[in-house]
C-alpha positions, 0 to 999 in steps of 0.5 A, spaced: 482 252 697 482 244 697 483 241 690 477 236 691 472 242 693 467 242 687 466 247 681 460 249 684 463 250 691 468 255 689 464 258 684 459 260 691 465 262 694 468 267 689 460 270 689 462 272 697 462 278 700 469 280 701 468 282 709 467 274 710 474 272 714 478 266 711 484 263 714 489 259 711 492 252 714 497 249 710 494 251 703 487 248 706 483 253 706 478 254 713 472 259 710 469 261 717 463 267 716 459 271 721 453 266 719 454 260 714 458 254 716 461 250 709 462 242 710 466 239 704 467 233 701 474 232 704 475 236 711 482 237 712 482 238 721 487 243 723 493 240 728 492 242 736 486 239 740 479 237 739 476 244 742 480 248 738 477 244 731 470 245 733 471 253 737 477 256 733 476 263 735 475 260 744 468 264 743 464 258 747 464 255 753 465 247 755 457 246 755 455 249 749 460 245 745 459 239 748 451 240 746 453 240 739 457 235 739 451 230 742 446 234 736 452 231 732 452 225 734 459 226 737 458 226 744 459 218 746 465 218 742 468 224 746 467 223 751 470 215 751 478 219 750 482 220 756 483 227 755 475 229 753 475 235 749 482 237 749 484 230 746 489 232 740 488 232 732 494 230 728 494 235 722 489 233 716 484 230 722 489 223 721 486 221 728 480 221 725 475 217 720 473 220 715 466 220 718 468 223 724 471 229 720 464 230 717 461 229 724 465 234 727 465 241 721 457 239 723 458 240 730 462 246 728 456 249 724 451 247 731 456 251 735 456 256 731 448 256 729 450 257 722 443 261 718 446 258 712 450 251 711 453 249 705 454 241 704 459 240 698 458 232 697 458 231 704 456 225 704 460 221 698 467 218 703 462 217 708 459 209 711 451 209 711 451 209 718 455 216 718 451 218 712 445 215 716 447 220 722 448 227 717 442 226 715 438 226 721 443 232 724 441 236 718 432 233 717 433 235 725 431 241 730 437 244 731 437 247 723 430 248 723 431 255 721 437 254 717 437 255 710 442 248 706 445 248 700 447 241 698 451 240 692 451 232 691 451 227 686 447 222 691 440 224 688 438 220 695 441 226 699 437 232 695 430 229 694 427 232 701 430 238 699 424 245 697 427 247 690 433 243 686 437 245 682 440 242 675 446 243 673 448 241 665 455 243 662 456 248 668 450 252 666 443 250 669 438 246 666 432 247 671 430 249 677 423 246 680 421 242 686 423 236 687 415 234 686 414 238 679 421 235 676 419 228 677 412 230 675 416 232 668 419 225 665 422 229 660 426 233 665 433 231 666 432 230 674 427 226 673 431 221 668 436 223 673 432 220 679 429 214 675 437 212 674 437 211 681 431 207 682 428 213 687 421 214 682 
């Protein structure tokens, strides 16, 4: 597991079932499961092709992974290197922004039509416009039908959410919609908000 993968992340993943198939490369752990997909904070890319980062396992073919790539706002850019798709990553994703690291495990979540996405401080290395984009990608169609779990500091990227919860000291503190813990102004969420300028 990456060192910078937050308490929560791991705490998320200690509560998983062992039949959930992990692989390790270079000590940075790649959780794979059958239907949730997890986008970290700091997304190491394993050495090979572009393909092979976004289908490890080869279950897809070229036009389903070049649909997720345009729903991840990857497309343009994929398409604008020599060799497309078989392009090479260097170990780490070095060849890669950080926000198209982010871009690219989001494209792999697409792929995969992931029912369950986690988001560990997704969007906290990102520029505005990367985290413009994710934004867009997560609001949209393609996970209409996919249950998110965002773990952030940035209150701007959970305000949308259907139920938040608040941490204090590793222990929760509430657990309410956005609407009620901001109609509470003695909840934490709700001083949380007002320090951020969102009330």
């Amino acid at each position: 597991m990456n060192s910078q993968d937050s308490p929560t992340l791991k705490g998320l993943i200690r509560l998983s079932s062992s039949s959930e198939q992990v692989l390790d490369a270079d000590e940075e752990v790649f959780v794979l499961y059958s239907t949730k997909s997890i986008v970290p904070q700091s997304p190491d890319l394993f050495e090979g092709t572009l393909r092979e980062n976004i289908d490890p396992v080869g279950e897809h073919n070229d036009a389903d992974i070049w649909a997720a790539l345009g729903q991840a706002h990857l497309r343009e850019y994929v398409e604008s290197l020599p060799e497309r798709l078989d392009s090479p990553v260097r170990e780490g994703g070095q060849s890669l922004s950080a926000g198209q690291r982010q871009l690219l495990c989001f494209a792999r979540a697409l792929l995969r039509k992931s029912k369950i996405l986690v988001l560990d401080e997704a969007t906290s290395a990102v520029d505005l416009d990367t985290d413009k984009a994710i934004q867009e990608i997560i609001q949209g169609p393609a996970f209409a039908d996919t249950t998110i779990i965002t773990i952030a500091h940035r209150l701007n990227t959970i305000i949308g959410g259907s139920r938040i919860l608040v941490m204090d000291q590793g222990k929760v503190a509430e657990f309410d919609s956005p609407k009620n813990l901001l109609a509470n102004k003695s909840s934490i969420f709700y001083s949380l908000a007002t320090e951020a300028g969102l009330t």
